[in-house]
MARMAR-671155 format. One line per 4 residues: number of its first residue (from 1); their letters; for each residue x, y, z of C-alpha. Coordinates in pm, 1 decimal. Each point is the difference from the previous one (the first is absolute). Example, Ala and Ser with C-alpha at 12.3 -4.5 7.8 and 13.67 -1.06 7.14 Angstrom:
# residues 2
1 = AS = 1230.0 -450.0 780.0; 137.0 344.0 -66.0
This chain:
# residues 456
1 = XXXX = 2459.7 1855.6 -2962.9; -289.9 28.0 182.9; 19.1 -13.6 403.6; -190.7 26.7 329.1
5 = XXXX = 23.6 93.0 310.6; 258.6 -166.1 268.8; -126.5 -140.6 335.5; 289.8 -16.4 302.0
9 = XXXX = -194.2 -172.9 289.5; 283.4 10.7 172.0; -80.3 356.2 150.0; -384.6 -57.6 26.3
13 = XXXX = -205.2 -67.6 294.5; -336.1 -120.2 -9.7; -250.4 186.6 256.7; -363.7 -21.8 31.5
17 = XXXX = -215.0 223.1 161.6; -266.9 30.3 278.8; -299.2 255.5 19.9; 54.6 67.9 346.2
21 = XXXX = -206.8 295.8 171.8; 274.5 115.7 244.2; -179.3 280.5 299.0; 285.1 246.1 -23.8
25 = XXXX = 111.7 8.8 -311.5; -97.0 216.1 -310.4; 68.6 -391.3 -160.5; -276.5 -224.8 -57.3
29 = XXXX = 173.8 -265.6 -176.3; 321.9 -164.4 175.6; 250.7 -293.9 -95.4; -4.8 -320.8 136.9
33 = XXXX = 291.4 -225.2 -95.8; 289.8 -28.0 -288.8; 197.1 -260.9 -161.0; 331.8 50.8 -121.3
37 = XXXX = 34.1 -172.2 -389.6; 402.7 -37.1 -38.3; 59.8 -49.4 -400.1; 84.6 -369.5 92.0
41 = XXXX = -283.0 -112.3 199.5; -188.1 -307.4 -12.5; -324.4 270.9 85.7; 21.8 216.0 -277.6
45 = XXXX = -275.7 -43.4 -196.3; -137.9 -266.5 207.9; -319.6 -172.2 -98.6; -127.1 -61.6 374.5
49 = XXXX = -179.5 284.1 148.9; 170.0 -31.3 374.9; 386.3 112.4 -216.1; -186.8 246.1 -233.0
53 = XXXX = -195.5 208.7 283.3; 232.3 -98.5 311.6; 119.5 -319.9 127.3; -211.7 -16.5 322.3
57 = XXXX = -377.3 -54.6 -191.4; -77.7 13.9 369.6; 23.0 370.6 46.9; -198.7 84.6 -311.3
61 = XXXX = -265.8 201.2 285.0; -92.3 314.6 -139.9; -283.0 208.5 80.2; -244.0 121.4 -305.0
65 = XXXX = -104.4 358.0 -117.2; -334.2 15.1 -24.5; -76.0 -358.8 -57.1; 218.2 -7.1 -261.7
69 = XXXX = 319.2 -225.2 8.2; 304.0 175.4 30.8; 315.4 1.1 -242.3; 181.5 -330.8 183.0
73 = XXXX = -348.4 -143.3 -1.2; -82.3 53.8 -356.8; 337.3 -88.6 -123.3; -10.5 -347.7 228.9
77 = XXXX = -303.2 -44.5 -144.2; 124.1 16.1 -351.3; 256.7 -200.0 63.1; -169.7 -305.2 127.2
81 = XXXX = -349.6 36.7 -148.5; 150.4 -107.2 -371.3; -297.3 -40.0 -228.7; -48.8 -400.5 -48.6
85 = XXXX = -111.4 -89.1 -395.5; -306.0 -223.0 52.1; -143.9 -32.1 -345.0; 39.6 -291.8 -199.2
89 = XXXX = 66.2 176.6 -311.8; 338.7 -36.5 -275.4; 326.9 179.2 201.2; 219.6 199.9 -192.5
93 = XXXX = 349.6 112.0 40.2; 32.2 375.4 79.5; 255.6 296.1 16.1; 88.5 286.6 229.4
97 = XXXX = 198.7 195.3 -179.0; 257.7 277.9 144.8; -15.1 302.7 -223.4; 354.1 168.1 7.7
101 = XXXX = 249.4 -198.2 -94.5; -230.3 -195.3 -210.4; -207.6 217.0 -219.2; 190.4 303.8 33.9
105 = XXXX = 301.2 199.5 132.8; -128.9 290.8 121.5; -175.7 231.5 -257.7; 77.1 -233.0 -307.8
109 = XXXX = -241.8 -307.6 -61.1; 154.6 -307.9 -163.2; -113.9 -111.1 -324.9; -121.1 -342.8 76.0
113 = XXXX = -226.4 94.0 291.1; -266.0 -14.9 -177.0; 100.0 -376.6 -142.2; -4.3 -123.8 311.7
117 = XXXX = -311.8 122.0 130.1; -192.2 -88.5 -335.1; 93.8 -344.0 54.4; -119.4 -9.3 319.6
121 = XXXX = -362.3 166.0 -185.9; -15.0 -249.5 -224.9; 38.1 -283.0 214.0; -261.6 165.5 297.2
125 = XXXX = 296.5 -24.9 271.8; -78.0 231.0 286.2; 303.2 181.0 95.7; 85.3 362.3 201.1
129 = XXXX = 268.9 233.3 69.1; 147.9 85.0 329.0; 268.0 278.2 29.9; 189.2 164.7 286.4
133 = XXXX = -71.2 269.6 -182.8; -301.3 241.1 -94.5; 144.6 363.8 -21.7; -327.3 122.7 199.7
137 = XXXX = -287.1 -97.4 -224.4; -309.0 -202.4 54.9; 12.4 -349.4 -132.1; -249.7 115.4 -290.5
141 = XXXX = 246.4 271.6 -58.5; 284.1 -237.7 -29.0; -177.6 -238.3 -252.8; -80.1 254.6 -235.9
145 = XXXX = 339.2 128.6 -44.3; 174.3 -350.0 1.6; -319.9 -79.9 -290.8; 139.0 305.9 -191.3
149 = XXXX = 347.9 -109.3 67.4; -3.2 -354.3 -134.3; -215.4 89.5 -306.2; 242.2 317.3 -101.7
153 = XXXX = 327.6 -236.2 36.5; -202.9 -308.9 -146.5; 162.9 -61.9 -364.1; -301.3 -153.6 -146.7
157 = XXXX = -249.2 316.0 128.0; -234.0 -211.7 132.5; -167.1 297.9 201.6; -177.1 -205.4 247.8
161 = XXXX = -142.5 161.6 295.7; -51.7 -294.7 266.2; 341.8 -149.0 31.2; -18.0 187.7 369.9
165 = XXXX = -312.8 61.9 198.8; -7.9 127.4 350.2; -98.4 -292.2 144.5; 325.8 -192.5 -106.9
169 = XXXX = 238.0 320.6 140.7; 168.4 -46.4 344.9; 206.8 248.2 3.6; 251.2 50.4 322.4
173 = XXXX = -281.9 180.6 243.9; -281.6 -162.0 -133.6; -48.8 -196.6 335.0; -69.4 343.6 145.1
177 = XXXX = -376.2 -6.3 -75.7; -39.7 -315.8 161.8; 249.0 -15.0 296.0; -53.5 353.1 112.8
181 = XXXX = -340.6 47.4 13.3; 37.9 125.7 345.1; 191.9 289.4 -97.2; -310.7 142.7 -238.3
185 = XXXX = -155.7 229.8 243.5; 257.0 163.4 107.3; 295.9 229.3 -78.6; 310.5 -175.9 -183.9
189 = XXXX = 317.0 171.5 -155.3; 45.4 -151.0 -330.9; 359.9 -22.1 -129.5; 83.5 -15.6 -393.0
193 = XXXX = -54.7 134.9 -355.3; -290.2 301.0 46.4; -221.0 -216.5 -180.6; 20.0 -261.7 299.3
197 = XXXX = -228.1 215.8 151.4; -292.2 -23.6 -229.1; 45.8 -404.1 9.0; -31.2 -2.7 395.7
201 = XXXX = -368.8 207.7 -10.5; -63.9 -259.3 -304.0; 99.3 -237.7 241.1; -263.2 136.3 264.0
205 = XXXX = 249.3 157.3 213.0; -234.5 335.4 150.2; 258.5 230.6 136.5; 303.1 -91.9 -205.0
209 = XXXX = 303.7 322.1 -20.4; 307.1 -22.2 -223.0; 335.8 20.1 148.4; 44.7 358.4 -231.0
213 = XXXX = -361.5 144.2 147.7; 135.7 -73.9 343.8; 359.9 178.4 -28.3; -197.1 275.8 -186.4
217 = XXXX = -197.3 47.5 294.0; 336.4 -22.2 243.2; 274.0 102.7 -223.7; 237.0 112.0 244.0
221 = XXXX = 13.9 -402.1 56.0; 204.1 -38.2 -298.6; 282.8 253.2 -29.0; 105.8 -40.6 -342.9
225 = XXXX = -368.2 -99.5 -136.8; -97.9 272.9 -245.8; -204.5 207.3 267.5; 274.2 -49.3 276.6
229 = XXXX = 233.3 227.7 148.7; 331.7 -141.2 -172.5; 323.5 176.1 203.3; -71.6 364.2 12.2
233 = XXXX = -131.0 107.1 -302.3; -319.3 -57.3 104.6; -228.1 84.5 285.9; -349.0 -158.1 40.2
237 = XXXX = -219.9 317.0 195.8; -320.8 -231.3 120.4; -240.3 -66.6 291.5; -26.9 -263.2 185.1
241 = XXXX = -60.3 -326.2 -162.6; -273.9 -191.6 104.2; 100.6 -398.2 24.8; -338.5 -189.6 -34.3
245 = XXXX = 26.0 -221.9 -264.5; 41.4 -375.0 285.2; 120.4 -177.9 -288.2; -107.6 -353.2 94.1
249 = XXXX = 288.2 -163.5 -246.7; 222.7 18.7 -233.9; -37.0 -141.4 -382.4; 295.4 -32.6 -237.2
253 = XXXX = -177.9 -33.6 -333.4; 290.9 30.8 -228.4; 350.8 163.4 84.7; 30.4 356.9 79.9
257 = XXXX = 110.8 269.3 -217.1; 250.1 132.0 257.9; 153.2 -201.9 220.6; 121.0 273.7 239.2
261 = XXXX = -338.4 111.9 36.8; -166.7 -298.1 40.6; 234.6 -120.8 324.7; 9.5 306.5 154.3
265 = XXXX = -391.7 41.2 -13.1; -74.2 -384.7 91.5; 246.4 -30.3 273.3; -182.9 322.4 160.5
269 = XXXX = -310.7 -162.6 -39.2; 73.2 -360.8 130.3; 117.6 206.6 312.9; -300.5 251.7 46.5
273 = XXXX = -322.3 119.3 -72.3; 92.3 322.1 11.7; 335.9 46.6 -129.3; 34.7 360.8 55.9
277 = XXXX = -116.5 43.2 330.9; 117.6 -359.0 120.0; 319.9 -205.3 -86.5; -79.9 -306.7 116.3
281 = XXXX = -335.9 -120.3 147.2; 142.6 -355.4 181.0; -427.0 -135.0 -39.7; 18.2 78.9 -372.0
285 = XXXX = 3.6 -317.8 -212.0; -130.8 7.1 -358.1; 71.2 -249.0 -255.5; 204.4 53.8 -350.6
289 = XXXX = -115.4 -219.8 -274.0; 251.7 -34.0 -317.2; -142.9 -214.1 -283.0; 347.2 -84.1 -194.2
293 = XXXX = 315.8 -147.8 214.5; 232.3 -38.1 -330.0; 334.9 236.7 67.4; 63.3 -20.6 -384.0
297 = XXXX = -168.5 6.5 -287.8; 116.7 24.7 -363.1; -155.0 287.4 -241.4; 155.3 86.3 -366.5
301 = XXXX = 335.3 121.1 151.9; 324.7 -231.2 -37.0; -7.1 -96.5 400.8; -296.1 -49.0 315.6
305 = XXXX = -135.7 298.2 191.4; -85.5 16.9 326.2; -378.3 -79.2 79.5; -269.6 17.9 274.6
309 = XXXX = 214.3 -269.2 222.3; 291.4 262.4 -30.6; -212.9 270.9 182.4; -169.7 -216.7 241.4
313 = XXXX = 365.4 -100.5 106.4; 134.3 403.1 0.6; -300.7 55.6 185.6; 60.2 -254.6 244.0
317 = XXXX = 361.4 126.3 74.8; -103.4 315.3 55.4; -292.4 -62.8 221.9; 214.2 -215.3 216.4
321 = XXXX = 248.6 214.7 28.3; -167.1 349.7 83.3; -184.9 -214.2 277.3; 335.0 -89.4 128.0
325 = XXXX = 94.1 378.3 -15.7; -320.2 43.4 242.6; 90.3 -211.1 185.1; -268.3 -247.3 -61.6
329 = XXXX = 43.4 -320.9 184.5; 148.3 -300.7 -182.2; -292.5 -191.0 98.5; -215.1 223.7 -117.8
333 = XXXX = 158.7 75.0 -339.6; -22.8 -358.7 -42.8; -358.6 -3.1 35.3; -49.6 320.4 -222.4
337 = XXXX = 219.4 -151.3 -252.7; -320.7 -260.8 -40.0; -238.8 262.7 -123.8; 116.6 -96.1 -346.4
341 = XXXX = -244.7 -233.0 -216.1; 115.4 -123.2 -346.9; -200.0 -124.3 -278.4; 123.7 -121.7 -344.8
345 = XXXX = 125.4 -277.1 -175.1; 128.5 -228.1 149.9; -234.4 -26.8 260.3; -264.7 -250.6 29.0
349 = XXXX = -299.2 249.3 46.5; 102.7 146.0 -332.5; 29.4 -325.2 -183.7; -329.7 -109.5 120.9
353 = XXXX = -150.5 313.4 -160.7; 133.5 -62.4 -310.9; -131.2 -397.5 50.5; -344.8 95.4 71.2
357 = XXXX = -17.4 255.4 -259.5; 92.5 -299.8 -256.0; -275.2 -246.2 168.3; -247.8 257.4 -69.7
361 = XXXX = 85.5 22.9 -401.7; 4.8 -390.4 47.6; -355.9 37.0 107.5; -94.8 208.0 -277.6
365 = XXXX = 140.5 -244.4 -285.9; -154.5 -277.2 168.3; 335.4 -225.2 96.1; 210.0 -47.5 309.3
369 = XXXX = 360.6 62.8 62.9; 237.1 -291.5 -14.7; 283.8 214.2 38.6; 109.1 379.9 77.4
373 = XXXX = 346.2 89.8 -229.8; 175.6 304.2 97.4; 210.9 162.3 -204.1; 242.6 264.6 73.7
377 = XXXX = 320.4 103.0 -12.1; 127.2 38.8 367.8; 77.6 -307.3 184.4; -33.0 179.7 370.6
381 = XXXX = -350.7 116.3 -61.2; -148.8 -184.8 -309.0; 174.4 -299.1 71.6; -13.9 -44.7 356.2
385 = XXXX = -368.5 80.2 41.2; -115.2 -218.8 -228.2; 215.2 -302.2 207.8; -156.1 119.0 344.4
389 = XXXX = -345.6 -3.3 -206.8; 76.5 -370.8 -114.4; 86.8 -114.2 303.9; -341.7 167.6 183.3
393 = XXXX = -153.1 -227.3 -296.6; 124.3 -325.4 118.9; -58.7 85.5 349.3; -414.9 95.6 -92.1
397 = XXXX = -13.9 -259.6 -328.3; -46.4 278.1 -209.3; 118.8 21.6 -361.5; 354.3 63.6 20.4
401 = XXXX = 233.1 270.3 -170.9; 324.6 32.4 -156.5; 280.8 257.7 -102.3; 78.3 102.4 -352.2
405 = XXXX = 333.5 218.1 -32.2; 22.3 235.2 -299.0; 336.4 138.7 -153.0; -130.6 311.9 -97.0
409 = XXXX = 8.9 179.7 358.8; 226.4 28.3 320.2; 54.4 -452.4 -7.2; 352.7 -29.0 -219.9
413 = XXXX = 97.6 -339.6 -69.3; 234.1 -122.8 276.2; -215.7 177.0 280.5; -177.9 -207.1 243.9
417 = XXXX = -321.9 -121.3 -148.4; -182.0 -40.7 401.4; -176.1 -291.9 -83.7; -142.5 103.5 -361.9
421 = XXXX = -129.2 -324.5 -193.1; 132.0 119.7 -342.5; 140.5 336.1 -183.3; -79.8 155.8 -327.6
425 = XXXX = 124.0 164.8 -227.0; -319.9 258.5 8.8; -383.8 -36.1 73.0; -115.2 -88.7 -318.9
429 = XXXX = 230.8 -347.8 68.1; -158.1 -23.5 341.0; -319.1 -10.5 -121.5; 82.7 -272.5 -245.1
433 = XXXX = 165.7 -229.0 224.6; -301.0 16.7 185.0; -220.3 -10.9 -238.7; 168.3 -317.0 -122.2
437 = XXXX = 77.1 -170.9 340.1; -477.1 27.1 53.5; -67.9 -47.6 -413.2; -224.5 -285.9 165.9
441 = XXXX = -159.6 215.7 245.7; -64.5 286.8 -219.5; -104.0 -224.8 -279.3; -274.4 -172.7 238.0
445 = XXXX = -108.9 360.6 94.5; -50.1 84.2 -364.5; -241.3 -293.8 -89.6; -176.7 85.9 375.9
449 = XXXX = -66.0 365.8 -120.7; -93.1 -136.0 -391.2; 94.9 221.6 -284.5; -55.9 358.5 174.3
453 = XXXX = 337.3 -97.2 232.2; 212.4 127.9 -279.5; -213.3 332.2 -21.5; 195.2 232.5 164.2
C-alpha cells in the first residue's frame, strides 16, 4: 500500500522572520513574532494573511536588507498578493497532486501513475506536485527521477519523459529561493542529506556549509561523531580552533542523518557564534528554517517513521532545556524559542506556490483555472491546506479548491476526512471523477484549441 508522510500540527509553531541588523551582535537577522497552531485551531491553515503571518497585521514593521524585502515581508507579500486570472479565455479544472502516498511509497512507484497523469496529457489539464518531501535535490533533480520512476513502474511502457518538469515541482523547501533571498550573501548552515548542499548554491545561496563540513572543522563538538573523542579511547591533540564561520541562519533541508549530532551542534549554535570560546552570547539571534513539519511519514516498512517535525520537536526540547540549565531567563527562552520558522504543507505560502506554478501552465495552454483539486493522502496537511486555500478563495473571489482523499496512503477509512470533498479509491479514479464532473468544460476547451488540443 502506498503511503505518505504524517503531519501532527499539534506540536508546530508557525514563526516568521525579520532581517534585523542588531549593533552588538554577530546576528544580522532577528525574530519578530510567533503564533502558536494547536492541532485544533480554527488558524491552522488559515486563508487570511493577519492568522497565517501573526494575528496583529499591525505589527508587520520590518526593516529591509539592502532594499530588498525581508522574509516576513516577502512571505506577507505572497500571501496577500494572490495572482488574479484576468483573461477571458476557456477555464479548466486543475490538480495539485501530493506525491507520496499517491504515486508512490517510498522507493516503489505505483503502476497506474502514469494512467493518471496521461489522462491529464490528453485532456491539456495543467496540474503539479507538491511534497513535504525532496531528499535534498533541486526541483529539476526531483522531476527526472520521479519521470524515470513512473515510466519504469508504468505497465504499458509508455516511456514518456514530460510527465514532471521542474517548473511543476514544489518540493518541501522550494519556498527557500523566494522567501530567503536575504540570506544569499551571507553564511548559512545547511541541515540535511549531503546533497542539500549542492541544491542551496543552485539555489543562489554564496556561502552555504553543511552541518558534516562544520563538525569536521570542530569535531570535539560532537563526542561520539566519527572524528570525536568518544569516552577515553580517544584523544583529539589540536590547536586552537578558530570560530569564524557567523552563521547568519539555520536551514533544515531534509532530516538529518544523526540526530544526536544534529541537536547537539544546533543548540550550540542558536546560543553562540563561537561555540568553543563562548557558551552563550545573550545578543545572538539567528533564525532556523525547517521546510517539512510532518512528525510521520510512511516509507515501504509495515508502520510510520519519524520525520523532519520529529527533530524540530527533539530539538526544541533540548534547546529549551539546556537554556534552563544556564540559567537563561524564562522570558527570554520564550523569546528564543521564536527563532523557529516553518515552511511546508499545510501552510498557505506553500499552497500558493504550488497555485501559481499551475496558473503559469494555465497560461501556457491558453485556458484559465476554474478550479484547483488536491489530491493527497494526509488529511492534516493535504487536506487541511487545501480548505484554508478555499476559504482565502472566497474571501479574494478567486477560483476555489477542494480536497480529494486517496486510500492508498496514511487516510484509512474511518479516519477523519478534515473537510475532503470526496475519497478514492486511487488517482487514476480521481482524475476521472474530475474529469467527468468538467466533461463540458474540457469539451469547450477542445473545440477552442481545434484538432491540435488532443496532440499531446
Amino acid at each position: 500500500m502506498l503511503a505518505h508522510r504524517q503531519m501532527e500540527a499539534s506540536d508546530c509553531e508557525r514563526v516568521l522572520c525579520d532581517s534585523k541588523a542588531s549593533p552588538d551582535s554577530g546576528s544580522m537577522f532577528r525574530v519578530s513574532s510567533v503564533e502558536t497552531m494547536s492541532d485544533t485551531s480554527s488558524d491552522l491553515g488559515s486563508p487570511h494573511p493577519e492568522a497565517s503571518l501573526g494575528k496583529d497585521c499591525s505589527i508587520i514593521k520590518s526593516l529591509k536588507l539592502g532594499g530588498k524585502m525581508s522574509l516576513r515581508e516577502s512571505i506577507m507579500h505572497k500571501c496577500t498578493d494572490v495572482k488574479q486570472q484576468t483573461a477571458k479565455r476557456p477555464a479548466m479544472p486543475a490538480f495539485v497532486f501530493d506525491i507520496d502516498g499517491v504515486f508512490k511509497n517510498g522507493g516503489k512507484y505505483a503502476s497506474f501513475g502514469a494512467d493518471a497523469l496521461e489522462k491529464l496529457h490528453k485532456a491539456r489539464i495543467p496540474y503539479c506536485f507538491m511534497t513535504n518531501g525532496g531528499g535534498g535535490r533541486t526541483e529539476t533533480q526531483y522531476a527526472k527521477v520521479m519521470n524515470e520512476k513512473i515510466n519504469a513502474f508504468d505497465s504499458k511502457k509508455r516511456n514518456k519523459s514530460d510527465y514532471a518538469t521542474e517548473e511543476q515541482m514544489i518540493l518541501s523547501y522550494s519556498p527557500f529561493k523566494q522567501h530567503l533571498g536575504h540570506l544569499m550573501e551571507y553564511p548559512v548552515l545547511v541541515v540535511g542529506c549531503p546533497r542539500s548542499l549542492n541544491t542551496a548554491r543552485e539555489y543562489g545561496f554564496q556561502k552555504p556549509m553543511h552541518l558534516s563540513e562544520y563538525t569536521r572543522r570542530h569535531p570535539m563538538m560532537n563526542p561520539f561523531g566519527k572524528s570525536g573523542c568518544e569516552k577515553d579511547d580517544k584523544v583529539i591533540n589540536g590547536g586552537k580552533e578558530t570560530w569564524n564561520e557567523n552563521f547568519q541562519a539555520i536551514l533544515v533541508f531534509t532530516d538529518p542523518g544523526d540526530f544526536f549530532e544534529a541537536i547537539q551542534v544546533l543548540t550550540d549554535v542558536l546560543l553562540s557564534s563561537r561555540p568553543g570560546e563562548v557558551e552563550y552570547e545573550k545578543n545572538h539571534r539567528i533564525p532556523i528554517v525547517f521546510s517539512n513539519p510532518d512528525l510521520l511519514w510512511k516509507t515501504q516498512y509495515a508502520h510510520p517513521r519519524f520525520g523532519q517535525g520529529a527533530f524540530r520537536l527533539s530539538l526544541e526540547a533540548c534547546y529549551k532545556a539546556r537554556m534552563e540549565a544556564l540559567g537563561i531567563s524564562s522570558e527570554e527562552i520564550a523569546t528564543r524559542m521564536k527563532d523557529f520558522i516553518q515552511f511546508g504543507k499545510p501552510y498557505n505560502p506553500q499552497f500558493i506556490h504550488a497555485r501559481n506554478a499551475v496558473l503559469k501552465q494555465a497560461d501556457n495552454f491558453g485556458c484559465n483555472v476554474a478550479h484547483f483539486y488536491m489530491v493527497g493522502d494526509n488529511p492534516r496537511s493535504d487536506i487541511r491546506g487545501a480548505v484554508a486555500m478555499n476559504e482565502l478563495a472566497e474571501e479574494k473571489e478567486l477560483s476555489g479548491w477542494s480536497g480529494l482523499l486517496v486510500r492508498t496512503g496514511v487516510w484509512q477509512d474511518g479516519d477523519d476526512k478534515m473537510g475532503a470533498s470526496e475519497v478514492f479509491d486511487d488517482v487514476v479514479a480521481a482524475v476521472d471523477h474530475v474529469l467527468k464532473t468538467h466533461a463540458s468544460e474540457i469539451e469547450t476547451f477542445g473545440e477552442f484549441r481545434g484538432p491540435e488540443s488532443a496532440d499531446c
